[in-house]
Every structure is written in C-alpha cells, then in structure tokens.
VMD Tcl script that draws the C-alpha trace (Angstrom):
set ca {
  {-97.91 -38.67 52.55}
  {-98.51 -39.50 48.89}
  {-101.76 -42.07 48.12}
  {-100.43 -44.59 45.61}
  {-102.90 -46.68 44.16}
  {-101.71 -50.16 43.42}
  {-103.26 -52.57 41.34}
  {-103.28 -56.10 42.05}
  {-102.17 -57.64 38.44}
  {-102.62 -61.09 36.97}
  {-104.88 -62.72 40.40}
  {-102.81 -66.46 39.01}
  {-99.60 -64.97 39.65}
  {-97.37 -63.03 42.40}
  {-98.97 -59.68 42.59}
  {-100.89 -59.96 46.09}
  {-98.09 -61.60 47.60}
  {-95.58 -59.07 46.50}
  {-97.91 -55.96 47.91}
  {-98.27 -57.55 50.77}
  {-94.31 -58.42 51.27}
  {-93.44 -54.78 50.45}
  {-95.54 -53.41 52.98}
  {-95.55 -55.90 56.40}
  {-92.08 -57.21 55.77}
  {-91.25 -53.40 55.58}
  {-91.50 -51.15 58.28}
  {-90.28 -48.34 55.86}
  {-93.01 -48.37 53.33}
  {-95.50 -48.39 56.19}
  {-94.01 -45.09 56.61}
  {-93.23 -43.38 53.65}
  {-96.64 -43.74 51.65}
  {-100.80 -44.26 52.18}
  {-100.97 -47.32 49.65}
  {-104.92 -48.35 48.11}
  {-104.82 -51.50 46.77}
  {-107.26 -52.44 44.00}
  {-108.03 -56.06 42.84}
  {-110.07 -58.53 44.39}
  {-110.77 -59.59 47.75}
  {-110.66 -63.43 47.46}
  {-107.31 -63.28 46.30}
  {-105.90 -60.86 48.89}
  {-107.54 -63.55 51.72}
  {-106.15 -66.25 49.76}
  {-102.10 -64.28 49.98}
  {-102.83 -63.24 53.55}
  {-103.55 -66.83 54.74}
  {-100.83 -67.89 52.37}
  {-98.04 -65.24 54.25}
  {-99.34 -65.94 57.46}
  {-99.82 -62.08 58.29}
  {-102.25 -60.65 60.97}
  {-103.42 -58.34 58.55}
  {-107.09 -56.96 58.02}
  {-108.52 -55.79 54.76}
  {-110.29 -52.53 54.94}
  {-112.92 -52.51 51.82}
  {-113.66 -48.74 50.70}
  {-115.55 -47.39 47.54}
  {-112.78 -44.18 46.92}
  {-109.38 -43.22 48.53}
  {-110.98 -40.82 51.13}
  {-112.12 -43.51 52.97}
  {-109.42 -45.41 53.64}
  {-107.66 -45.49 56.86}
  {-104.15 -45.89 56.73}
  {-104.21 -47.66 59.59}
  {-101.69 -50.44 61.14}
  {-102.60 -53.60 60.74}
  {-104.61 -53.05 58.23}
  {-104.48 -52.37 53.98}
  {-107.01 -50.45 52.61}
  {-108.52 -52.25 49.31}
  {-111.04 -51.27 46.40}
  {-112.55 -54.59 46.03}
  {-113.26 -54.97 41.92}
  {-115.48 -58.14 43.03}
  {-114.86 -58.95 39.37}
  {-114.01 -62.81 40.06}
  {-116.24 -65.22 42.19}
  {-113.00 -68.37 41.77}
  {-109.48 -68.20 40.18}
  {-107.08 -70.35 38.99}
  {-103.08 -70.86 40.37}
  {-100.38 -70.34 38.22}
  {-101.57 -70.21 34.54}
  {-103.12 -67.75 32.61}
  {-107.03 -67.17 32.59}
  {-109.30 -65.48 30.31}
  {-110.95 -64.22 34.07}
  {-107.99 -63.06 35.16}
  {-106.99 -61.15 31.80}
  {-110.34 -59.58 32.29}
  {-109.84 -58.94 36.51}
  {-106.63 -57.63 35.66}
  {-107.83 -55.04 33.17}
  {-110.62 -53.92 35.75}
  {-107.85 -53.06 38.33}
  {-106.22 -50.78 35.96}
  {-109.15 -48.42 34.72}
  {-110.36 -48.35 37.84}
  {-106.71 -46.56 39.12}
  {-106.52 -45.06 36.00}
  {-109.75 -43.29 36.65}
  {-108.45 -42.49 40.19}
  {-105.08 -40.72 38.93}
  {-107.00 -38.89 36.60}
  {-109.37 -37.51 39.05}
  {-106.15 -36.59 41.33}
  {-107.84 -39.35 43.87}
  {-104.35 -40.50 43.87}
  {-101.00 -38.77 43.57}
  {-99.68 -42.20 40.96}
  {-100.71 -45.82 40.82}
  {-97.87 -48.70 41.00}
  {-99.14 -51.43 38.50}
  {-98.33 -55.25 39.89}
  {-97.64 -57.95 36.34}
  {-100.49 -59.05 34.39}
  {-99.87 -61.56 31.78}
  {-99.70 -60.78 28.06}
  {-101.34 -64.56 27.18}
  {-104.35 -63.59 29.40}
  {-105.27 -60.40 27.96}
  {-105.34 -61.90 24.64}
  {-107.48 -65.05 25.89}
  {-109.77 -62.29 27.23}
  {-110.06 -61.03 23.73}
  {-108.63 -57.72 24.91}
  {-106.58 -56.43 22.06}
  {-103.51 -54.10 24.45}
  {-100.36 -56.48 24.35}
  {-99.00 -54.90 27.40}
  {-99.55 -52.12 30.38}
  {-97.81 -49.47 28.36}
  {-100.46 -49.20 25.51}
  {-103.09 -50.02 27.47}
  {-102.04 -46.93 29.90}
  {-101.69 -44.82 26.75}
  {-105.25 -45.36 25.34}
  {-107.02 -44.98 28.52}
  {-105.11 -41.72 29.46}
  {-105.50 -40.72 25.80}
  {-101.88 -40.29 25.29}
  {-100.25 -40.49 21.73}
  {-96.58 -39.99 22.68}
  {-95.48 -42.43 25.05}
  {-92.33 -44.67 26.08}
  {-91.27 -47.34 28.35}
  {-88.31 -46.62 30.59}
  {-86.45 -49.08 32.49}
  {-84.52 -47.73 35.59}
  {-82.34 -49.80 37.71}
  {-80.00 -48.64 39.84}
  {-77.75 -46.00 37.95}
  {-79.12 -47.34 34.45}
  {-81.98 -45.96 33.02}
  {-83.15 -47.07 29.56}
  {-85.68 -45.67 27.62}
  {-87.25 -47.52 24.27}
  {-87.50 -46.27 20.87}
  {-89.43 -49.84 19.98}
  {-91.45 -51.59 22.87}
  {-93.54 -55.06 21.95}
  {-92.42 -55.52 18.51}
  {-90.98 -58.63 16.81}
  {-87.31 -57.92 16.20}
  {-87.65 -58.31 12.24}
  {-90.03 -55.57 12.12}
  {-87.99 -52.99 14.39}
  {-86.15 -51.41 11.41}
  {-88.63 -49.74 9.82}
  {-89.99 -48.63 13.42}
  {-86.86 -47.04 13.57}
  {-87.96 -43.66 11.94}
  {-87.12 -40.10 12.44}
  {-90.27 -39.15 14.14}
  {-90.19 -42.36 16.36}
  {-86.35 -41.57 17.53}
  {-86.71 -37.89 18.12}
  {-90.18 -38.62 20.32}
  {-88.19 -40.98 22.11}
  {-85.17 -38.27 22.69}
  {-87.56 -35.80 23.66}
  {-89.49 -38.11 26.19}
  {-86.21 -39.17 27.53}
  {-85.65 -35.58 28.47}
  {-88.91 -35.45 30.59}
  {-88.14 -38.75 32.32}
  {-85.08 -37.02 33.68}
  {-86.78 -34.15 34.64}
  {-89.61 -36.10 36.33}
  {-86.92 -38.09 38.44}
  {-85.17 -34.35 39.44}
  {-82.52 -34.64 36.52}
  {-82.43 -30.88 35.30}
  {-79.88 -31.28 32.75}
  {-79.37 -34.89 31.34}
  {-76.65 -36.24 29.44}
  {-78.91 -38.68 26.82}
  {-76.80 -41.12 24.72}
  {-78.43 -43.18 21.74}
  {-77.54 -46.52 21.09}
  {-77.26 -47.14 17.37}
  {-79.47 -50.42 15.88}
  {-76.68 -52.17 14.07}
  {-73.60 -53.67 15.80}
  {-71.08 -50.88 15.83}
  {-74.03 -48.17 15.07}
  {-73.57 -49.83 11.21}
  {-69.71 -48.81 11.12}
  {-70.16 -45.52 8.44}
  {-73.09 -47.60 6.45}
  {-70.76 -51.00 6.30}
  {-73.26 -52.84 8.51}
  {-76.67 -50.63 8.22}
  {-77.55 -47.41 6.98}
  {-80.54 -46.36 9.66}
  {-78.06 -44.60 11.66}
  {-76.96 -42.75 8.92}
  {-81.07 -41.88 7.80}
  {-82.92 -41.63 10.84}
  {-80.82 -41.52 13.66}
  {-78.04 -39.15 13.14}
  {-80.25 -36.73 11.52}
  {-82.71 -36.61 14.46}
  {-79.80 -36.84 17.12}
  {-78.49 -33.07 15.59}
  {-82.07 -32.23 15.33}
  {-82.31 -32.77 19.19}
  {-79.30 -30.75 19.59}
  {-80.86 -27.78 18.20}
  {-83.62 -27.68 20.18}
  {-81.20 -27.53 23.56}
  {-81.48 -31.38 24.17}
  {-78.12 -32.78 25.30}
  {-77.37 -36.09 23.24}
  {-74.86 -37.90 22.18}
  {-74.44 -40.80 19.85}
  {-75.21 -43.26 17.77}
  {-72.75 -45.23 20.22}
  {-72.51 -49.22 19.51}
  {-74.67 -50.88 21.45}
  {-72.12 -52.99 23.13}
  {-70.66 -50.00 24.73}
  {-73.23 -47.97 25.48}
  {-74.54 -49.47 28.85}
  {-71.11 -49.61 30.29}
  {-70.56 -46.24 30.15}
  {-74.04 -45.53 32.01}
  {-73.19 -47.86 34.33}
  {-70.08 -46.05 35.27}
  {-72.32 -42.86 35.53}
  {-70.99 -40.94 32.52}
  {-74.53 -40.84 31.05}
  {-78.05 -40.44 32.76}
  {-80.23 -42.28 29.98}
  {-79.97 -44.50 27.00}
  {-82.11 -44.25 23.91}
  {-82.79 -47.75 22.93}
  {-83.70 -48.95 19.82}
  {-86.03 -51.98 20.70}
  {-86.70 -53.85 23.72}
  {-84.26 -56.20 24.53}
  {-81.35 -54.34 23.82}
  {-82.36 -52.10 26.83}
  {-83.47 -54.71 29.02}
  {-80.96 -56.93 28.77}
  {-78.29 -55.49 30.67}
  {-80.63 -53.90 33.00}
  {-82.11 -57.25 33.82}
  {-78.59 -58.78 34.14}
  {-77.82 -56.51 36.37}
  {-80.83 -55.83 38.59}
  {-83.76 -58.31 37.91}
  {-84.82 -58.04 41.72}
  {-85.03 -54.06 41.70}
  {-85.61 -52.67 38.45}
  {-88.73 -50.96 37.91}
  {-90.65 -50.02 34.34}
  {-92.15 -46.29 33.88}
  {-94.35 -44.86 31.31}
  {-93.42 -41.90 29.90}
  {-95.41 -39.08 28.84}
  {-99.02 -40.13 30.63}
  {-100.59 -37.58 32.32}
  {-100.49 -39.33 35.50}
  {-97.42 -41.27 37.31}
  {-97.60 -44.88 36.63}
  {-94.26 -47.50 37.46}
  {-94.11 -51.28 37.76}
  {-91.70 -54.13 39.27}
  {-89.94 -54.90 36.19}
  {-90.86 -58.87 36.32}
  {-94.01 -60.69 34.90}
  {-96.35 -63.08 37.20}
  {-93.67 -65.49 37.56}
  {-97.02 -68.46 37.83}
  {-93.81 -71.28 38.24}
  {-93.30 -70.31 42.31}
  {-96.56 -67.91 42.23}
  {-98.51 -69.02 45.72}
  {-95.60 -70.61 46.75}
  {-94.81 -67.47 49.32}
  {-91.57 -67.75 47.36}
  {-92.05 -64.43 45.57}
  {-89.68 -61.15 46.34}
  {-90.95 -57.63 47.06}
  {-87.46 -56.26 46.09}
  {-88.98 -54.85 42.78}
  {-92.27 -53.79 44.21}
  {-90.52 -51.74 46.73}
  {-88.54 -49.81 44.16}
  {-91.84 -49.43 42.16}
  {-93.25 -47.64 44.64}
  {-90.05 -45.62 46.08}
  {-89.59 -44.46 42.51}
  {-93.33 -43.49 42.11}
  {-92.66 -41.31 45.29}
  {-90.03 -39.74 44.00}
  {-91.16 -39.00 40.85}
  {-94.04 -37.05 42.82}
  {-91.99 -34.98 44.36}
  {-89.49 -33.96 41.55}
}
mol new
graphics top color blue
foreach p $ca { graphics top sphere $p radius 0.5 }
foreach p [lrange $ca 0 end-1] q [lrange $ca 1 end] { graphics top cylinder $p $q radius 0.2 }
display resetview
C-alpha cells in the first residue's frame, strides 16, 4: 500500500481531529493506505483524549520506521510547540504549521512517501508568523521549485481548475493573460491525465457575464482567451469555449465536460462548494510530487468541539491514492 504523509495543519483548528476521524471511524482507510502523520504530539494527545479513541501514537524519525499497525498511528513529531491556543489563529501555529509541510515536502521529494495529504492551515496565521506564502499552493510551489502551477478543485463529477488563485477580484483582469490561460489549459490536461483521464474534454469559462457577449460586456475573451483557446487546439488539446460562466458548471455537472478552466477563484469554487462542501478536495497541479487537501479551512468556530467531519479528509486521501496509481 501507498505511504501518504499527512500533515497536521493549523494545531488551533480541526486538522488532528479530522485525521483521526478518517482513519478509526473508517475501517476502509485502515485498509487502503500506510498513513504518517506529521505535526505535533501535544496536539494529537489533546484530539485523542478529545475523540475518546484507544489509540497509541507511534513517534518515528522517517517513514521506514513506522509500523502500520492497529491501534496505533504512526507520527513524525515536529516538537515545534511546547502550548497552543483553541480556536484562533497564532503566530506559533502559523509557524508549526509551516514546519509540517517542509518536513513532507522533503519526504515526497526523497520518494519517502508516494504523496502527502495537507490538513487547513490558516492564511491569518502565516502572515502573523511573518511568513510571506498566502496559501498551501504557493508555498508548495516554492519549496518544490515549481514555476507552473494551479489549483484544482474536484468534487464529485466537477473538477475546476484556476486560471487566478488568491487574488483580489479587481486585479484578476489583467491576470487574465495569454500566457496565464494557456498554462492553465495545458495543466488542466495533466490533471486529467494524473486522475486516469486520457483524453479530456476541457471547457473555459469566459471572465465576463456571457464570456463579454462579442466585446459588448468585455473584450479579454476576445484578446487573451480565444486566441489561446485555438492555440491549445493546435497543439492536440481538446477545448472548448469561452462558455458564460453561468452555464458552464451545469454542463460538467451533467458529465458533458471533464474540467473547467476558471478564471479566478470563486467562480470555480462556488458551485463546487454548493454542491459538495463535505467532500471536495483541492490539488496542486504541476508539483513534482502528489499533494491534495480537504477543501475547507480550520473551521476554529466548532474546532475541539469533536464536531468536525472527516468527509473531506477521506476524499483527500482516496484521491491522492488514485492519483498514484493513474
């Protein structure tokens, strides 16, 4: 079976309780993977008590150590905090958070592990740690060394892949270039083929309501999307669009397309999250190593509640497992 490393995330929010969930409220992940979680052993007590489980923590320095044994999660222990905090963002637990993920970075890249599964950190902490990444996705890309990169979004037959990721909406348009669209077609093309999808039907959503109607509403489909679109065509890529946006995910929905092209973040994730906040999960595209997430943040209003769900979790780590064996 496939060693997934799986990083703890924000220690103030629902990450341990959500690895935990997934694998002793599951009898089928027990079964399907050899999971190494890295974080910090005061908050994996702290969830255990919390759950109630009759669960031991087995603290090794490297995968080959670990035993994969019943009963028992194997954990890298970071030892990076000595007290945290419930439920709010910390500039400790920006910094804890950060730890987790070089360390599985370092661990994919070294084949240690066959992908890590990345548990929410919080965007407010990293910044109060004075680390200057606004998310996982370009943190991922800088320590992998990876220029061209995209977040996809994949929830049950919808799969969205961004153009734009954390940008403020007024400065999306001129992010919408040639280069940035076509890297973005291209890259959706490998996300297929990394989930077993040989030939893919892409579809672009245009920026502009009605993809800018012929220029009446917006002329970057007209300069740097259409262009690029026939450019992709060339090459053997095959995509369709611009397609107004408000159509666009209905039509994946029904299955008549395997990915959309988004232009900037929420247009993709808003219909995905409608539709399957408990089970979508978040990819980065074009690392050298397999990396997915649960597609929710730290949720610190019912974090150490034992409120949280594994739903998205779970389909974190099937889809990391899947995409291993594509």
């Amino acid at each position: 079976m496939k060693k997934i490393a799986i990083t703890m995330g924000d220690p103030a929010g629902i990450g341990a309780e959500v690895i935990l969930k997934a694998f002793f409220q599951s009898k089928e992940m027990q079964n399907i993977c050899r999971p190494v979680v890295i974080g910090d052993r005061i908050v994996m007590e702290e969830a255990i008590h919390l759950l109630d489980l009759s669960v031991k923590l087995n603290f090794i320095r490297h995968p080959d150590e670990a035993k994969f044994t019943s009963g028992y999660i194997d954990m890298i222990d970071m030892a990076a905090l000595n007290e945290f905090e419930k439920g709010k963002p910390t500039a400790e637990g920006g910094r804890a958070c950060a730890d987790y993920i070089r360390k599985a970075v370092g661990l994919a890249l070294s084949k240690q592990v066959d992908a890590m599964v990345t548990a929410p950190i919080s965007k407010e902490a990293l910044k109060m740690a004075g680390l200057k990444w606004p998310g996982h996705t370009e943190m991922l890309a800088e320590l992998t060394g990876t220029k061209n990169y995209a977040m996809m979004l994949v929830g049950g037959p919808l799969r969205v892949i961004l153009v734009t990721i954390h940008a403020a909406l007024r400065d999306v348009p001129a992010l919408v270039t040639k280069e940035n669209v076509l890297k973005t077609i291209r890259l959706a093309r490998k996300a297929c083929g990394m989930l077993g999808l040989k030939h893919p039907r892409i579809a672009v959503a245009g920026l502009n309501p009605h993809a800018g109607e012929t220029g009446i509403f917006g002329d970057e489909e007209i300069k740097e999307i259409i262009p690029v679109i026939e450019a992709a065509g060339r090459e053997g890529i095959r995509v369709t669009g611009p397609f107004p946006p408000d159509i666009i995910f209905h039509k994946a929905y029904k299955g008549e397309i395997d990915i959309v092209v988004c232009m900037y973040h929420d247009q993709g994730l808003i219909p995905l999250k409608m539709l399957f906040f408990d089970k979508g999960v978040n990819v980065t595209v074009g690392l050298p190593i397999i990396r997915t997430s649960p597609d929710h943040g730290t949720a610190y209003d019912i974090a150490w509640s034992g409120k949280a769900d594994p739903s998205s979790m779970i389909e974190a780590i099937k889809l990391a497992l899947r995409m291993g064996l594509a």
